[in-house]
N, C-alpha and C positions, 0 to 999 in steps of 0.2 A: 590902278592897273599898271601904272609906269613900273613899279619895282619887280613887279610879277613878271613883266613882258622881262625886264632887263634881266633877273636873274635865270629864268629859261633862257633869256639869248647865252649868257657865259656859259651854264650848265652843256649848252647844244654844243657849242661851242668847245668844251673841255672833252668833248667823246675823239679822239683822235685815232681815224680807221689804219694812218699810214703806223702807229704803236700797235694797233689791234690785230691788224693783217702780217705784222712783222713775228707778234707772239704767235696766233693762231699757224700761219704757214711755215713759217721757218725756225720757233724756238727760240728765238730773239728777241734783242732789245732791240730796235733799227735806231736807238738814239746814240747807241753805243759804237753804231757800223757807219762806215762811208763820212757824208760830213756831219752828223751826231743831228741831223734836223729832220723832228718831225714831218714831212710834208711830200708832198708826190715825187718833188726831183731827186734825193734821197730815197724815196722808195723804188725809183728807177732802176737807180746807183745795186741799190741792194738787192730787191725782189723781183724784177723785170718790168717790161713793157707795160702786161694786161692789169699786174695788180696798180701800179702807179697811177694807171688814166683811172682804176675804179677809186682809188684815193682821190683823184683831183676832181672828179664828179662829184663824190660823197664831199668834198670840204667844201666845193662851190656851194652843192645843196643846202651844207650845213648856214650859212650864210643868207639862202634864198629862206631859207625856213623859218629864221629869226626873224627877219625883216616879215613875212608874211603873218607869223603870230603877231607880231606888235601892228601892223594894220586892222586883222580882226579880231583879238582880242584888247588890245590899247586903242581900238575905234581909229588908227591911221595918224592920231598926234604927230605932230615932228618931231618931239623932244621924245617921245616912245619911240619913232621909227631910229631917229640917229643915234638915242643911248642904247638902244639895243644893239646897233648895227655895231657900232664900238663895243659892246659887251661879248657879242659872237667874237668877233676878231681877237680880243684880249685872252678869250674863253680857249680859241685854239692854239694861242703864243704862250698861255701861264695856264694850262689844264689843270686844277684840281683836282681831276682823278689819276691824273698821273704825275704827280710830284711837282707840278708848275713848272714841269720842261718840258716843251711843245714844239710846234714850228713857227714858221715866220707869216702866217697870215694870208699867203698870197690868195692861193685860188677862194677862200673865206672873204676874202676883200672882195674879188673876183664877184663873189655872189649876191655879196649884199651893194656893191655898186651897181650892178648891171640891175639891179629891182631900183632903188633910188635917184640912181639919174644915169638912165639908159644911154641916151646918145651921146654926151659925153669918154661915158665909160666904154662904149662900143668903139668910136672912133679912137678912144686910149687904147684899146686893147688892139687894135687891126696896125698899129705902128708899131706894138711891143711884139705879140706874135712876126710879125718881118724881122725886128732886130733879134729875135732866139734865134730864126734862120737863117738870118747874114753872121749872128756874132758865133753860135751854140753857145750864148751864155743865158742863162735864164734869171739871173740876177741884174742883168742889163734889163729885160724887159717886163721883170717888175719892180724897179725902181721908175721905170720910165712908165709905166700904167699908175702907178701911186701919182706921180708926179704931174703927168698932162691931164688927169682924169679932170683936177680941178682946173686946168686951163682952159680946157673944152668948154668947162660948165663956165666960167667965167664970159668967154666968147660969146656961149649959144644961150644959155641962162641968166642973164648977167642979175636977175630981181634975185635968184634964190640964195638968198646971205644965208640962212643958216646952214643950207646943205653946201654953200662956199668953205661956209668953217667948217663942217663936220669932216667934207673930204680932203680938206687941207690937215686937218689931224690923223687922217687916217693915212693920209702920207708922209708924215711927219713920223708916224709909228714905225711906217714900211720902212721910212730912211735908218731909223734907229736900232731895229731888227737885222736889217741888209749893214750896219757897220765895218763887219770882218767883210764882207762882200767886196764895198768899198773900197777896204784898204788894200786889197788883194786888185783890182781891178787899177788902181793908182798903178802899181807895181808891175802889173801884167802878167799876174800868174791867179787868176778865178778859173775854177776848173768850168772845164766847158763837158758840153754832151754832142751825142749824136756823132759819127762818123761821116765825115765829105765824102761824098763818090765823086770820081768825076769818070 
C-alpha cells in the first residue's frame, strides 16, 4: 500500500487550485502573471484577497489529505506517512497536470506538518505568521516555518529520528524552492505584501 498511498499523495498533490482558479475566473495563466508561482501569495498578487485564502486552504488540505490517506489506507506506517507527505509537496512544486510548474510547497508543507508533528509545527508557524507582519514578506516566514519546525521537534521530540529527517528534508526543499527568494532578500529587494496603516 506504500506506492499506492505515495502516488495518490503526488497525484493530490499535482491538482493546483491557485492554476485552476487563475483559468476558470480570469482567463489566465497565473504562472505567467505577478511572480510566475503557483501558490496563494501570487494568487493575491493576481486575483485578490477571497480567491488566495481559498487557495491557501485548499493546498493546506491538499496536504492534510495525503497524510490522512496514508494513515488509513497504508495502516499509519512511517515510511507511508513521511513518503507520502514528501510526495504531496513534490506533487504541488512539479505538477503533472500541469507541466511540472507549480509552486513552492508552502501552505502543502503547512498541512502535512501540522498532522505529523503538531506542536512543533504550531509553535513554527505562530513565529512565521509574526514575521509576515513585522517583515510583509511571506518568504521570510516560510523559510523560517520550514526551518524551526524541525528545531521545535528536536527540542520537544527529541526520540522521533525519522520525522527529524523527514522534516529536515522538507526544509531543505523549502530552502531550495525559496532560492530566488533568498537572493533577493540578501539584497533587500523581495517583494513584500499588504500595506502599513499607521
Amino acid at each position: 500500500m506504500l506506492i499506492v498511498c505515495v502516488i495518490l499523495a503526488y497525484l493530490i498533490g499535482s491538482i493546483s487550485p491557485s492554476t485552476l482558479f487563475g483559468k476558470w475566473i480570469a482567463h489566465i495563466d497565473i504562472r505567467e502573471h505577478g511572480s510566475g508561482n503557483a501558490g496563494a501569495t501570487n494568487t493575491l498578487r493576481v486575483l485578490g484577497p477571497r480567491v488566495a485564502v481559498l487557495v491557501l486552504l485548499l493546498d493546506i488540505l491538499k496536504g492534510m489529505l495525503a497524510i490522512a490517506i496514508a494513515w488509513n489506507v497504508g495502516h499509519g506506517g512511517p515510511w507511508t506517512t513521511y513518503l507520502s507527505g514528501l510526495a504531496v509537496i513534490v506533487g504541488h512544486n512539479w505538477p503533472v497536470f500541469f507541466g511540472f510548474r507549480g509552486g513552492k510547497g508552502v501552505a502543502t508543507t503547512i498541512g502535512v506538518l501540522l498532522l505529523t508533528m503538531p506542536t512543533p509545527a504550531l509553535l513554527a508557524g505562530l513565529i512565521a505568521i509574526a514575521l509576515v507582519i513585522l517583515t510583509r514578506i511571506v518568504s521570510v516566514g516560510a523559510l523560517v516555518f520550514a526551518v524551526l519546525t524541525p528545531v521545535f521537534l528536536v527540542l520537544l521530540e527529541p526520540y522521533r529520528t525519522g520525522a527529524l529527517l523527514f522534516s529536515a528534508v522538507v526544509a531543505v526543499m523549502s530552502i531550495y524552492r525559496h532560492r530566488k527568494n533568498i537572493e533577493r532578500l540578501l539584497k533587500g529587494q523581495e517583494n513584500r505584501i499588504f500595506t502599513k496603516r499607521f
